[in-house]
N, C-alpha and C positions, 0 to 999 in steps of 0.2 A: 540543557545540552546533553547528548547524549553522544558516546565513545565507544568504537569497536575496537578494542586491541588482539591481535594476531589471531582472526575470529579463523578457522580453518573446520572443514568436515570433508568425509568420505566415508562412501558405499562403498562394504570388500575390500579393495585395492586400489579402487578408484578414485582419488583425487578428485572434491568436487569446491571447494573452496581452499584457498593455503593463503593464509597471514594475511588476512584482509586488514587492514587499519585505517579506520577514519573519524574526523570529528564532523556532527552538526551541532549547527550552532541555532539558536532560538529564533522563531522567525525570518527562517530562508526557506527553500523550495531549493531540492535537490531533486535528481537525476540520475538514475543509475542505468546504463548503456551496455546491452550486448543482445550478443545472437540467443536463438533459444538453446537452452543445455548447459550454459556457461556456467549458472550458480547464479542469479540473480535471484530470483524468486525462494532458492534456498537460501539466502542472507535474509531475504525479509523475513521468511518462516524463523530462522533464528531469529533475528530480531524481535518477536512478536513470542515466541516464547512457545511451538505449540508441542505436543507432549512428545511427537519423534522425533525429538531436536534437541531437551532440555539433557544436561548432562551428556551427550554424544557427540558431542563439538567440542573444538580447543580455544582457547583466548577466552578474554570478557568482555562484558558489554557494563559499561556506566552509565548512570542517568541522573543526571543531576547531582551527581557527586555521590552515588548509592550503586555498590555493586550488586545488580541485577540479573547476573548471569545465569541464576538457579530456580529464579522467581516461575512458577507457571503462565498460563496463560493468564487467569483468571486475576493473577495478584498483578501482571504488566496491564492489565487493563485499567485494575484501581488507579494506575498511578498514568491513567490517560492517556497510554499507547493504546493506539488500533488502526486496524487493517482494514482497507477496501479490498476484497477478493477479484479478480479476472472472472469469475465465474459466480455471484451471487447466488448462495444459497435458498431455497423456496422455504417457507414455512408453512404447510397446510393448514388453513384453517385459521389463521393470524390474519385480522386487517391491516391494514395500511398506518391505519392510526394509533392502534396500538405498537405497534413494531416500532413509530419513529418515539414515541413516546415512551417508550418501557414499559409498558403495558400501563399508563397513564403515571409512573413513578416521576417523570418529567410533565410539571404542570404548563403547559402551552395551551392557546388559545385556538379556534380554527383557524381564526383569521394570520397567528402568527405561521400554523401549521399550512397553510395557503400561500403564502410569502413564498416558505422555504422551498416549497413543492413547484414553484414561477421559476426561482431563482437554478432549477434542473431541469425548466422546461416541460413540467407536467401542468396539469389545470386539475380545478380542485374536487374532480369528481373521482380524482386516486382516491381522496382518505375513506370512498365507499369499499375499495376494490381488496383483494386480497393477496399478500404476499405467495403466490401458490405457481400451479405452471399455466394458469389463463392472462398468466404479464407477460412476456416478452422478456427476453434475455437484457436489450436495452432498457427498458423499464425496470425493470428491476435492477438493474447497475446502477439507475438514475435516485432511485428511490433508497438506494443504499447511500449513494451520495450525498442524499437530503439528511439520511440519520447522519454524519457524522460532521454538517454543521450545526447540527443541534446539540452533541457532545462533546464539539470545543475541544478536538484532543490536544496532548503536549506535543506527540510525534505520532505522526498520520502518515501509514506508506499507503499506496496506492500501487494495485498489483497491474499494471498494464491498463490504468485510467478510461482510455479510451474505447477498450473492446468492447463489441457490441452493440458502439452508438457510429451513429455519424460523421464524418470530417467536420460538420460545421461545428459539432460540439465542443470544439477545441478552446472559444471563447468559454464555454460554459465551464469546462476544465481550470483554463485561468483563474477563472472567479471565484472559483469554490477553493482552491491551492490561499488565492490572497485573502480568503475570509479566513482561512484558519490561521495566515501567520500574521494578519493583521494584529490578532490578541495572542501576538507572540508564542503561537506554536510554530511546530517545525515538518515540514513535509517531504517525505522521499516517496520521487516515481519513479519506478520500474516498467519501462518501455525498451522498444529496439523501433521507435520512429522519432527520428530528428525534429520534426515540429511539436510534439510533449519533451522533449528532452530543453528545445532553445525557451521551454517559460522558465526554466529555473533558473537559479541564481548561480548555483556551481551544479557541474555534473563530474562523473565518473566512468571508466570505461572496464568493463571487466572481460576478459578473455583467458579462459582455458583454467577459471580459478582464481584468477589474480589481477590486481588493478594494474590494467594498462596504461590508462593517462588521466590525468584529473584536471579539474580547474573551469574555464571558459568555458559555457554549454556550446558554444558555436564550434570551437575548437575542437574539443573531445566528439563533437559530431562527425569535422572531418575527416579524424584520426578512426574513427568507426568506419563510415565510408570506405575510405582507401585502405583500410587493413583485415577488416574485421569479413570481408566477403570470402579471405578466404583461413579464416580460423578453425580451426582443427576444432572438434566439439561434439560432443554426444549426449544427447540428450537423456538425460537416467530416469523414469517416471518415479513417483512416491506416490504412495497410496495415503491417505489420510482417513480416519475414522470420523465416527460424529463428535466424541468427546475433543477430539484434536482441534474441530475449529469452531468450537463453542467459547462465547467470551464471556 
């Protein structure tokens, strides 16, 4: 289970989170709801620990009954948090097969490595291809996908799931969200579309920094919907480095 108590940040003067508080619980599918700007994707980067985040935030974050709040990225990793990015990184030069493997540290079979690569809607001529910019922005989200049901995380965010692939991928989204809570992990998605948001179990609405409504994913959708078009909100960009999203 993991715990955010009164997690808050800001650039300058700028208010970009205040007193966020929440529990997940082990094997659910959560939801985090808003426009772009609000602070969503900066809670996940808290969350995940990365190095312009760690110590510049207020509250803390629990995990399993272990205060985490200081840990970097590399130590929330051991302990089987990790991140789908909106925008998958390229690795020149890295195959497919090795990347979903850990550079073979993870002993998988082709044929299991075949399975998982079906199970994202690829066929098995990825494990030739290379992590690089000759994939496709969807292909590459897909194949990021594929790595993290093969490491089984505890808590798995997923930065805007769907960008980059299709509408029909929305089942395939499903599928991979209940493979990971099926062996009781816990999953949070960062969207601002109601059909990722209604697979979860509970959602969250966040506006201007701070939780609007919670509970119901149908509900908090509405509550999005009818409020949230005209939410006051500025988008702050953040630069990140290479060491920042390395795990």
């Amino acid at each position: 289970m993991l715990e955010l108590k009164n997690i808050s940040f800001k650039t300058g003067t700028r208010k970009i989170l205040e007193d966020i508080s929440y529990k997940f619980e082990d094997g659910k599918i959560y939801a985090v709801l808003g426009n772009n700007g609000v602070g969503k994707s900066t809670l996940a980067r808290i969350i995940m620990g990365l190095n312009g985040y760690i110590g510049k935030h207020g509250g803390q974050i629990i995990f399993n009954g272990k205060d985490i709040t200081n840990l970097n990225i590399t130590e929330r990793a051991k302990l089987r948090i990790t991140m789908a990015w909106q925008e998958p990184v390229r690795y020149e030069g890295l195959g497919v097969r090795e990347y979903l493997t850990l550079g073979k540290r993870i002993n998988l079979s082709d044929s299991e490595l075949i399975e998982i690569l079906n199970l994202v809607g690829l066929n098995p001529f990825y494990l030739h291809r290379k992590v690089d910019k000759t994939l496709s922005g969807g292909e590459r989200k897909r194949i990021e996908l594929a790595s993290l049901i093969i490491l089984k995380p505890r808590f798995a965010i997923f930065d805007e799931p769907d960008s980059g692939i299709d509408m029909m991928s929305n089942i395939m989204i499903e599928r991979i969200f209940k493979i990971i809570t099926s062996t009781g992990g816990t999953v949070l998605s960062i969207t601002h579309r109601e059909e990722i948001a209604e697979i979860a179990d509970e959602a969250f609405l966040i506006c201007s920094g701070k939780i609007k409504a919670e509970g119901d994913p149908k509900k908090v959708s509405e509550v999005y919907k009818s409020t949230c078009d005209n939410c006051a909100h500025i988008n702050v960009p953040v630069e990140f480095t290479e060491d920042e999203v390395k795990l």
